[in-house]
N, CA, C and O atoms as a GROMACS GRO file, in nm:
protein
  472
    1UNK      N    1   0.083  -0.119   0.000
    1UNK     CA    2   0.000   0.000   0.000
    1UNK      C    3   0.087   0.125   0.000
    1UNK      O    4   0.057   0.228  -0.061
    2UNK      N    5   0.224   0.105   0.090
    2UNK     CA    6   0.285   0.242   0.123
    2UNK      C    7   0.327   0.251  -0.043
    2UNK      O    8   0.278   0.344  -0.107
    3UNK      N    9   0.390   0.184  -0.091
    3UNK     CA   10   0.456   0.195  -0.270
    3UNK      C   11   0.384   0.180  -0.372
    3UNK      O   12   0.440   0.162  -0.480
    4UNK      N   13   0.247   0.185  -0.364
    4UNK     CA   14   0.176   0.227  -0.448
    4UNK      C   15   0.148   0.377  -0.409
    4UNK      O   16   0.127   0.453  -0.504
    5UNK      N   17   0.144   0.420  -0.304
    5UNK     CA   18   0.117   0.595  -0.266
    5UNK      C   19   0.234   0.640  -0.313
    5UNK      O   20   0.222   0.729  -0.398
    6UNK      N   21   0.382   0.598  -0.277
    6UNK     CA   22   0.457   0.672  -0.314
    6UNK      C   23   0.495   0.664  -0.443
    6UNK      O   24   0.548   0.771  -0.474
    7UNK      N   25   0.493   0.557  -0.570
    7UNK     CA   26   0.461   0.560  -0.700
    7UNK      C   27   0.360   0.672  -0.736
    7UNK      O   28   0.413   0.767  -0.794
    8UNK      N   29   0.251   0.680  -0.719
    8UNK     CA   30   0.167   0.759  -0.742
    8UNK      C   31   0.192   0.921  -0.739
    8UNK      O   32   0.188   1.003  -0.830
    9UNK      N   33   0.217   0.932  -0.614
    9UNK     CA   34   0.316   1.079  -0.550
    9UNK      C   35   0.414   1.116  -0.681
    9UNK      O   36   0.417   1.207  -0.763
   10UNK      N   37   0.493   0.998  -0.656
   10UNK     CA   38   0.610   1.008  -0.762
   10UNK      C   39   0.573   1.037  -0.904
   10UNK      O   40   0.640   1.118  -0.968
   11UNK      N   41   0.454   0.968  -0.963
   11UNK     CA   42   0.414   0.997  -1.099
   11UNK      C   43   0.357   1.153  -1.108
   11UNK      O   44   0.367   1.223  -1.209
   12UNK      N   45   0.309   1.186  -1.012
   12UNK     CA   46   0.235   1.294  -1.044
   12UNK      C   47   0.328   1.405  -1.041
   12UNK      O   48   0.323   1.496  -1.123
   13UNK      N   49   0.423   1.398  -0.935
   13UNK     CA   50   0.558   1.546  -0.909
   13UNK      C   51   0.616   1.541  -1.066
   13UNK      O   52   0.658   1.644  -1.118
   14UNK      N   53   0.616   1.422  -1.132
   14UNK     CA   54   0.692   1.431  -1.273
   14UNK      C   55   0.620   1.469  -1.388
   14UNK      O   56   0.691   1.515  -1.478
   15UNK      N   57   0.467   1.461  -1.417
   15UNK     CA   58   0.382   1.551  -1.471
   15UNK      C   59   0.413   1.700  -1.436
   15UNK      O   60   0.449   1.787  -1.516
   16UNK      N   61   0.396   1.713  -1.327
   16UNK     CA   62   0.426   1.831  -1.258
   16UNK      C   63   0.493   1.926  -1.332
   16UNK      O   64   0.447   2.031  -1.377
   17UNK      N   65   0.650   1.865  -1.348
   17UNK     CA   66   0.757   1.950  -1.339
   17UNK      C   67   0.755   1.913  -1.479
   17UNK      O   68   0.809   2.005  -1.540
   18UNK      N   69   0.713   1.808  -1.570
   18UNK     CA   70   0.702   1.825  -1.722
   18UNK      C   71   0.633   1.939  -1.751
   18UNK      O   72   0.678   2.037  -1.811
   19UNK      N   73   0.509   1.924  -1.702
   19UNK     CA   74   0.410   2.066  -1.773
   19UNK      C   75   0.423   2.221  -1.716
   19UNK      O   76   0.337   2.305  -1.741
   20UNK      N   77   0.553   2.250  -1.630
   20UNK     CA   78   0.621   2.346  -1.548
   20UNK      C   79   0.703   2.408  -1.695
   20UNK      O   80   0.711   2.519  -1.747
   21UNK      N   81   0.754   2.278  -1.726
   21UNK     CA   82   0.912   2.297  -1.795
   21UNK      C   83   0.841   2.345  -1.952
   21UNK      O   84   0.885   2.439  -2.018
   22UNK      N   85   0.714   2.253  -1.999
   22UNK     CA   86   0.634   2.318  -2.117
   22UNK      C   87   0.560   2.377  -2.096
   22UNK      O   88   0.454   2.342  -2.148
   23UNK      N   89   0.554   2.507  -2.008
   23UNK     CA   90   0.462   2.575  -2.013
   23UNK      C   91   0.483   2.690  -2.131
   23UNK      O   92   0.597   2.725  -2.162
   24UNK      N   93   0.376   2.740  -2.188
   24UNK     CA   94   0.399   2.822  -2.313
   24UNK      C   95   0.432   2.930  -2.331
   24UNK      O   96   0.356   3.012  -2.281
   25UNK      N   97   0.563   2.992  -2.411
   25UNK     CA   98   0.559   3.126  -2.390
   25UNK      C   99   0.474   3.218  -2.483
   25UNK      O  100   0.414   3.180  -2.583
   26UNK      N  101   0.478   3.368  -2.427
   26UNK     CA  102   0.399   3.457  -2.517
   26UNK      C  103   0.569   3.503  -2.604
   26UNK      O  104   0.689   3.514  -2.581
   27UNK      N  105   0.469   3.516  -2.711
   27UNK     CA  106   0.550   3.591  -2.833
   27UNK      C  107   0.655   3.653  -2.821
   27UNK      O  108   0.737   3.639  -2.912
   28UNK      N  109   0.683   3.724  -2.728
   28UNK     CA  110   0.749   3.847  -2.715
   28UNK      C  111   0.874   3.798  -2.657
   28UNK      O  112   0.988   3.829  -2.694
   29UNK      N  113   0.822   3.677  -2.512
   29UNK     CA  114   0.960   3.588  -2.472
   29UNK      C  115   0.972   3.534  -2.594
   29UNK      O  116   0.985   3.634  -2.665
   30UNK      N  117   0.974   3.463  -2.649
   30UNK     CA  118   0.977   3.384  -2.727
   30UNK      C  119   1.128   3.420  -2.835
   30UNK      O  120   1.224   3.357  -2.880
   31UNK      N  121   1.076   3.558  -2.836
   31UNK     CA  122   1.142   3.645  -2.990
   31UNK      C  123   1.250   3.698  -2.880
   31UNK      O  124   1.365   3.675  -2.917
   32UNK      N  125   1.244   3.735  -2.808
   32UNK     CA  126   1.358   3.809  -2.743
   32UNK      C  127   1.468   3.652  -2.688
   32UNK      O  128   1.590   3.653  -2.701
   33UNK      N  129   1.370   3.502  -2.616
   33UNK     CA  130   1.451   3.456  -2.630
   33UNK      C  131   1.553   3.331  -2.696
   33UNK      O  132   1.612   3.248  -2.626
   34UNK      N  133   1.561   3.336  -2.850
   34UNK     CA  134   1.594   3.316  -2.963
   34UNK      C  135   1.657   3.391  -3.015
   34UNK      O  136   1.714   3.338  -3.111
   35UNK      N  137   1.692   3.556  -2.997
   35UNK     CA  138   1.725   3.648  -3.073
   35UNK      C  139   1.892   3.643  -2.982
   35UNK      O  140   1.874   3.680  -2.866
   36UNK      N  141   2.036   3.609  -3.010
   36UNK     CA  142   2.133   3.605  -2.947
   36UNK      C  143   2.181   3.773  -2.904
   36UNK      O  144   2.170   3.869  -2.979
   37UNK      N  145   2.232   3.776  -2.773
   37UNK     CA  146   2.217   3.862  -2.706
   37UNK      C  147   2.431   3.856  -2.733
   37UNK      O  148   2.508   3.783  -2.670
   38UNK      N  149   2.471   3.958  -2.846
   38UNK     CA  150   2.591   3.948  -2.851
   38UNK      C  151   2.637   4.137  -2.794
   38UNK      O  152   2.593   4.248  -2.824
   39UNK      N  153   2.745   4.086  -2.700
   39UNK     CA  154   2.830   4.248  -2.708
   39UNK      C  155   2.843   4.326  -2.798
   39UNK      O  156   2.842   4.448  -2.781
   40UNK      N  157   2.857   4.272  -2.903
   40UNK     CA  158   2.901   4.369  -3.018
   40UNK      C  159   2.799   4.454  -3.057
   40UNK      O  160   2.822   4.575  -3.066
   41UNK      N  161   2.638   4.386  -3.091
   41UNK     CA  162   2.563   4.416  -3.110
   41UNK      C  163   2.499   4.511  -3.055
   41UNK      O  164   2.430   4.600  -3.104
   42UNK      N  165   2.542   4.470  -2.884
   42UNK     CA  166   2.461   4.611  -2.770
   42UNK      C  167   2.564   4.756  -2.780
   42UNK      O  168   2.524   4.872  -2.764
   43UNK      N  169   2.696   4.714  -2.807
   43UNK     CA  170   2.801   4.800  -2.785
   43UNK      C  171   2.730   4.939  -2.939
   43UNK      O  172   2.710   5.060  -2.928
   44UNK      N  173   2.712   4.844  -3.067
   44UNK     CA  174   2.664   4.939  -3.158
   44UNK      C  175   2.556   4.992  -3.117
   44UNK      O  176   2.550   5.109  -3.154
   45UNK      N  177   2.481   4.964  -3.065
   45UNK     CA  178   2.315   5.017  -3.090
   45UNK      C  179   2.368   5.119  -2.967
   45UNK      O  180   2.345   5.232  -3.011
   46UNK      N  181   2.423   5.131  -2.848
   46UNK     CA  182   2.460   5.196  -2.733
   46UNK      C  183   2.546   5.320  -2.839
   46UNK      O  184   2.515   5.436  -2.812
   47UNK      N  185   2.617   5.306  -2.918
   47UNK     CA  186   2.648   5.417  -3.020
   47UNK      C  187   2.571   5.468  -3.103
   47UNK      O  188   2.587   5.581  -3.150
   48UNK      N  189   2.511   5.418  -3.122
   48UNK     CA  190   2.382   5.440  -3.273
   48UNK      C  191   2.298   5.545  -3.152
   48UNK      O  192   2.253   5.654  -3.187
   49UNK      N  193   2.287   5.504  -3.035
   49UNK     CA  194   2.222   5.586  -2.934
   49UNK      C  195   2.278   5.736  -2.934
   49UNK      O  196   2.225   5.845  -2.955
   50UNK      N  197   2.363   5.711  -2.913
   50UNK     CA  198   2.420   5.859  -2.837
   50UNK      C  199   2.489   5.912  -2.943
   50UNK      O  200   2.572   5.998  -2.911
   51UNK      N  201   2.476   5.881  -3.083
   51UNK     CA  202   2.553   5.952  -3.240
   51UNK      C  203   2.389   6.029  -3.268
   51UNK      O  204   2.384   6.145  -3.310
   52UNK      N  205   2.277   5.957  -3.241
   52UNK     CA  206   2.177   6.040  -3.252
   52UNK      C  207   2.164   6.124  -3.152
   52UNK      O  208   2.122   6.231  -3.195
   53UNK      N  209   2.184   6.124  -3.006
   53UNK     CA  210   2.140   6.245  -2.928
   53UNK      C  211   2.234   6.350  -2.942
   53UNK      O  212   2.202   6.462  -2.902
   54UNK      N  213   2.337   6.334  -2.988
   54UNK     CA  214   2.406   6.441  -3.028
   54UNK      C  215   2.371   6.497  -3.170
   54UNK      O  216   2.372   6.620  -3.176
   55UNK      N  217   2.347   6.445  -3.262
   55UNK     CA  218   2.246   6.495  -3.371
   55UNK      C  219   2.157   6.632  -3.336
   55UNK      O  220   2.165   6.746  -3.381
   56UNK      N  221   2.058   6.565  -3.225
   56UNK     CA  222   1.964   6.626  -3.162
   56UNK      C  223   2.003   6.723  -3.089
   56UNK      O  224   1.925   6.817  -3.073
   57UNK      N  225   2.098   6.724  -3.041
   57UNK     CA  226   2.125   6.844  -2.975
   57UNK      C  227   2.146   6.911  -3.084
   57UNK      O  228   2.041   6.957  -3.130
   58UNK      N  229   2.282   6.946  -3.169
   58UNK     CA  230   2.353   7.016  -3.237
   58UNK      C  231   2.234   7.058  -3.299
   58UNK      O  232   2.253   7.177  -3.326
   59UNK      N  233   2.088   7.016  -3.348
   59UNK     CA  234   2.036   7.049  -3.429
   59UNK      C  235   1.927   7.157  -3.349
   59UNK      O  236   1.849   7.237  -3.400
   60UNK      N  237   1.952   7.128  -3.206
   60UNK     CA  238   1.856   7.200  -3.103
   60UNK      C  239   1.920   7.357  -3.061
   60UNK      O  240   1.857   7.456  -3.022
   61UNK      N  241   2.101   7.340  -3.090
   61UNK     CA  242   2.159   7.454  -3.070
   61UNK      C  243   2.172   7.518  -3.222
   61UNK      O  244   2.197   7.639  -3.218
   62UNK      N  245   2.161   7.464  -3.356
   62UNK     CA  246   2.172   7.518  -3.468
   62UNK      C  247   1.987   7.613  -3.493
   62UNK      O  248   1.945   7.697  -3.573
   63UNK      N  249   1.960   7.581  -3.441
   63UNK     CA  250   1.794   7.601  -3.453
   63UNK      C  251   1.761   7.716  -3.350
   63UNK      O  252   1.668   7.792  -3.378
   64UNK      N  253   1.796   7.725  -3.292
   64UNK     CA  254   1.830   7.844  -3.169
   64UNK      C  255   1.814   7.824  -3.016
   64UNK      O  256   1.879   7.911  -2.957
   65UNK      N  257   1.758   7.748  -2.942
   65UNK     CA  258   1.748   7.648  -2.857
   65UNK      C  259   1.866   7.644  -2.766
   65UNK      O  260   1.954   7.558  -2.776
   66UNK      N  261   1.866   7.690  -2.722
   66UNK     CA  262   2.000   7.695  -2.548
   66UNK      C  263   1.970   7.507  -2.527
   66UNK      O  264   1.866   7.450  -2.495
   67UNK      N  265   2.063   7.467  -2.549
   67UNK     CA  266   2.099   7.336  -2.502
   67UNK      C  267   2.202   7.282  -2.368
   67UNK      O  268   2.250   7.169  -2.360
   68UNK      N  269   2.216   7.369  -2.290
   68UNK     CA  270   2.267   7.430  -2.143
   68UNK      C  271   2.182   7.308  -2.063
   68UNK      O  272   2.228   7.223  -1.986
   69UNK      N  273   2.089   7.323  -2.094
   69UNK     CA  274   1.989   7.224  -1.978
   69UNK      C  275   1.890   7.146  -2.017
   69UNK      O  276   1.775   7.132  -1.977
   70UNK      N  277   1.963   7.089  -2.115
   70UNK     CA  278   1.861   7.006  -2.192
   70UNK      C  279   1.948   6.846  -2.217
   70UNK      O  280   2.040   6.819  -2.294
   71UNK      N  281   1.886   6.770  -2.130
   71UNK     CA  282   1.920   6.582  -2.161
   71UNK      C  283   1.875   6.533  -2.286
   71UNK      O  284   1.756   6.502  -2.283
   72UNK      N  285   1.951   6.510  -2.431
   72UNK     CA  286   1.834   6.427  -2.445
   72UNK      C  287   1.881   6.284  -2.459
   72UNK      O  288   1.998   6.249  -2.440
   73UNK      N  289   1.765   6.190  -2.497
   73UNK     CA  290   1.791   6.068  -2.448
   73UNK      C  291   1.698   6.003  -2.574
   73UNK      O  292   1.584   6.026  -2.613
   74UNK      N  293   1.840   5.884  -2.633
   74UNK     CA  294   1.768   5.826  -2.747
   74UNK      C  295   1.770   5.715  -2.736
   74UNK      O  296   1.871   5.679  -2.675
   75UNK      N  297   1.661   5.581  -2.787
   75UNK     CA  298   1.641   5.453  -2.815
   75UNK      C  299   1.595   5.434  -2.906
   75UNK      O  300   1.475   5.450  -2.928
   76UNK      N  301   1.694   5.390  -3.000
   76UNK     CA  302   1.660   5.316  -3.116
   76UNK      C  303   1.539   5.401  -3.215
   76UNK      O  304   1.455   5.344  -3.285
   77UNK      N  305   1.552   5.534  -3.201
   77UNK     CA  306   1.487   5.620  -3.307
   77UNK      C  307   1.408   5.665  -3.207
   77UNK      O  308   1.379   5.771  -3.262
   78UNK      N  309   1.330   5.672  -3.067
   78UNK     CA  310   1.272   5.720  -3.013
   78UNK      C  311   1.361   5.841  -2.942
   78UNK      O  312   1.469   5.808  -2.892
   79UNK      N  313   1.325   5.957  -2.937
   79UNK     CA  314   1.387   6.050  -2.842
   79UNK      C  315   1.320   6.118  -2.719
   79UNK      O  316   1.208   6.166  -2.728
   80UNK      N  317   1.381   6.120  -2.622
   80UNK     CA  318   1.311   6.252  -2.494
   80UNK      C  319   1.418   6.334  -2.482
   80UNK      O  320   1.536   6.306  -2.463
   81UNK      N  321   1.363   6.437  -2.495
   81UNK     CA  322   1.375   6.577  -2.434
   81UNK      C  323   1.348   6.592  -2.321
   81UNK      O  324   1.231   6.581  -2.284
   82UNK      N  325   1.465   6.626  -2.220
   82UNK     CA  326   1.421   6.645  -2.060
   82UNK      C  327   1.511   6.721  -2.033
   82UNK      O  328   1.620   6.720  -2.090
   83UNK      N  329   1.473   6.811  -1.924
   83UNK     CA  330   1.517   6.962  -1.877
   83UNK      C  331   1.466   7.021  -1.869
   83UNK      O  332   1.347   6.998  -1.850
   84UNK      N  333   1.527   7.173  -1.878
   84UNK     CA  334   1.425   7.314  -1.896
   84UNK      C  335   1.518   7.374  -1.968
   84UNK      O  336   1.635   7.344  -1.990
   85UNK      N  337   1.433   7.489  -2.012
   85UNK     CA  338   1.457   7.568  -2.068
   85UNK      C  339   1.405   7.723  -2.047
   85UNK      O  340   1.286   7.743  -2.020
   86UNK      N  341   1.510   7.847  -2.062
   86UNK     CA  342   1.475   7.959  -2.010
   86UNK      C  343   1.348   8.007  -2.056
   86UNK      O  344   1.275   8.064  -1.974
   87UNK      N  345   1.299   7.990  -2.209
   87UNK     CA  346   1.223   8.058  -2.284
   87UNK      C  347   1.094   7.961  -2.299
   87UNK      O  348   1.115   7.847  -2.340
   88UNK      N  349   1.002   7.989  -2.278
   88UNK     CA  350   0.864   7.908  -2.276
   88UNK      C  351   0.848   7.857  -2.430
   88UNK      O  352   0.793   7.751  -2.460
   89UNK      N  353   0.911   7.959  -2.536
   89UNK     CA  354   0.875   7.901  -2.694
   89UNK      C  355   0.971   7.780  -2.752
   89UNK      O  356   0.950   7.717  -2.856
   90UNK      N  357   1.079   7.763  -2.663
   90UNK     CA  358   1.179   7.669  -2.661
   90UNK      C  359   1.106   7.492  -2.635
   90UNK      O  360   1.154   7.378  -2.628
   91UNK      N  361   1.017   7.532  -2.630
   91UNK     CA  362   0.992   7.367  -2.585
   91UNK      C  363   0.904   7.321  -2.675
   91UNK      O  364   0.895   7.198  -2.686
   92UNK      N  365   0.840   7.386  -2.738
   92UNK     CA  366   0.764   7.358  -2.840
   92UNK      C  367   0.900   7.322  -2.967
   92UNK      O  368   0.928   7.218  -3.027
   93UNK      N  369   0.950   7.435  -2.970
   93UNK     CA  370   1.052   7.453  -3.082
   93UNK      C  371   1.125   7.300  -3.126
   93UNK      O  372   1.138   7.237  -3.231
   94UNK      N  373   1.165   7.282  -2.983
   94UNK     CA  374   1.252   7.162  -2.960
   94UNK      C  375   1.213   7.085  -3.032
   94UNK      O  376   1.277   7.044  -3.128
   95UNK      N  377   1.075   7.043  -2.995
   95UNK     CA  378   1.033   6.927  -3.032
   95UNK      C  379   1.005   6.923  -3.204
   95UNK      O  380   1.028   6.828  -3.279
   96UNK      N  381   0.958   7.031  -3.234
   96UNK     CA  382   0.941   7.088  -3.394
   96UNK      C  383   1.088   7.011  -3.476
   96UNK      O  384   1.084   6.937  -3.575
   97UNK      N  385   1.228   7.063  -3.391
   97UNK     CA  386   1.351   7.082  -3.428
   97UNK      C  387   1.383   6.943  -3.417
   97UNK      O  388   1.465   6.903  -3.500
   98UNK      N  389   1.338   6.861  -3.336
   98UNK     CA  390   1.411   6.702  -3.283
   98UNK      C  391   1.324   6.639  -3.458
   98UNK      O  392   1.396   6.597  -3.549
   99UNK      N  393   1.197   6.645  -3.470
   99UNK     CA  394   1.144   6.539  -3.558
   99UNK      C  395   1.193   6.583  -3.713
   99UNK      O  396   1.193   6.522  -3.820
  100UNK      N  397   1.220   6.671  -3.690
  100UNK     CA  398   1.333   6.663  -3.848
  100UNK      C  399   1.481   6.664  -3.852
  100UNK      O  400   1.551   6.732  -3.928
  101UNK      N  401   1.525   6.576  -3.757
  101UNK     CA  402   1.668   6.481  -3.703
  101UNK      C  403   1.649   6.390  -3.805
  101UNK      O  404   1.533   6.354  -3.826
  102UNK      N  405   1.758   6.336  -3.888
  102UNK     CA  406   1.731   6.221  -3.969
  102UNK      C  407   1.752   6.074  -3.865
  102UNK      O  408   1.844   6.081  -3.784
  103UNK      N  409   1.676   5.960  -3.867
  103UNK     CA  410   1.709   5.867  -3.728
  103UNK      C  411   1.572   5.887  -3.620
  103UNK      O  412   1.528   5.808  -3.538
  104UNK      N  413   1.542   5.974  -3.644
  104UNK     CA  414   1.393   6.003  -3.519
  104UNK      C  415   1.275   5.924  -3.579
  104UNK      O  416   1.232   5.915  -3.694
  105UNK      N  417   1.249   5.887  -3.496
  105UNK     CA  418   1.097   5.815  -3.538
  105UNK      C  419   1.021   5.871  -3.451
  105UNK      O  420   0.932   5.929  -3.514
  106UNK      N  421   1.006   5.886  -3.342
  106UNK     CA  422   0.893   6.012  -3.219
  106UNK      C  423   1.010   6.105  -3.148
  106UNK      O  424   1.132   6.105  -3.157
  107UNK      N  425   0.912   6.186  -3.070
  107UNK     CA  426   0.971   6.270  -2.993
  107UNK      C  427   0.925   6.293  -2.851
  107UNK      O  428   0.832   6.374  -2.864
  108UNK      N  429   0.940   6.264  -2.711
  108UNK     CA  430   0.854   6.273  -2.651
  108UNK      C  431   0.922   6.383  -2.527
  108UNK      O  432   1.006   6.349  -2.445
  109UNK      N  433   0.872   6.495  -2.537
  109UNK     CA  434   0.897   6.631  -2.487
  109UNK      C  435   0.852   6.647  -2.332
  109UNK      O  436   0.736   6.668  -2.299
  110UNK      N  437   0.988   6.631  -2.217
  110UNK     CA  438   0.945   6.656  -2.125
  110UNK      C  439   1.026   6.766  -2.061
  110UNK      O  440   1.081   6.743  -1.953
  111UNK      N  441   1.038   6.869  -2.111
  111UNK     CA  442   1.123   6.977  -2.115
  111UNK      C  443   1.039   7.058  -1.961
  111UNK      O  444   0.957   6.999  -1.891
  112UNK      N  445   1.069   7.146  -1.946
  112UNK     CA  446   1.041   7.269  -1.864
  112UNK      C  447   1.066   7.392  -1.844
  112UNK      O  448   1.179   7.430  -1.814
  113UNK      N  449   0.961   7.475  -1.859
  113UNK     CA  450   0.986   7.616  -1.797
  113UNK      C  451   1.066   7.670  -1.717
  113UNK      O  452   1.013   7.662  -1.607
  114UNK      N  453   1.164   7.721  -1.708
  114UNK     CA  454   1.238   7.762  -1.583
  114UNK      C  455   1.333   7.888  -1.605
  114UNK      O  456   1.419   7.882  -1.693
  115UNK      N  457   1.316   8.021  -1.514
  115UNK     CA  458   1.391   8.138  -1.587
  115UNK      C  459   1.507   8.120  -1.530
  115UNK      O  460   1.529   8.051  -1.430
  116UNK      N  461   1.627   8.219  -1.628
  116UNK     CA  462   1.757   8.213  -1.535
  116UNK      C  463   1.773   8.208  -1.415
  116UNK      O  464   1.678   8.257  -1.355
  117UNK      N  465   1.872   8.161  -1.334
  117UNK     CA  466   1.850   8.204  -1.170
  117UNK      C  467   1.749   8.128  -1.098
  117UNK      O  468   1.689   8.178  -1.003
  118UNK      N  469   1.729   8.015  -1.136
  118UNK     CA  470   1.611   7.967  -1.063
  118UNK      C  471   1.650   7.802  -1.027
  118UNK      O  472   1.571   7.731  -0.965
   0.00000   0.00000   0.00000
């Protein structure tokens, strides 16, 4: 009687941990994990990053835009704008000035108001 309970026990912990081990992923694991995760690859895109936020700037100080206090921050064609800025028409501008960056795909503007001295 006791080794038929513990057979039983035993069969079922190994279903268990089979249908644990196949449980299904969504898409997204799936693709991310199949897709090889090489240095080289992060090292470029980490450049491809920051060759565009400097884009964005230069194009934020060629445009007229005090770039003094302004972060910006790029992924893979997405950009933010974060800081402030002295002039209230500057933040609109920015963002005008960031989406005709060649490399931008959005822009998402979290700039701020703020006068000298403050």
């Amino acid at each position: 009687m006791k080794v038929s309970n513990i057979l039983k026990f035993a069969s079922g912990a190994l279903i268990v941990i089979a249908s644990i081990n196949a449980w299904p992923q969504t898409s997204e694991s799936a693709a991310t994990s199949t897709a090889p995760a090489t240095e080289g690859g992060a090292k470029a895109t980490r450049q491809a990053n920051r060759a565009l936020s400097k884009k964005v700037l230069h194009a934020l100080a060629k445009g007229g835009v005090t770039t003094s206090r302004i972060n910006v921050i790029a992924k893979g064609g997405a950009v933010t704008l974060a800081g402030s800025v002295s002039d209230a028409t500057h933040i609109d501008k920015a963002t005008e000035i960031a989406k005709t960056v060649p490399g931008v795909t959005s822009v998402k503007n979290a700039l701020t108001f703020k006068e000298v001295g403050q």
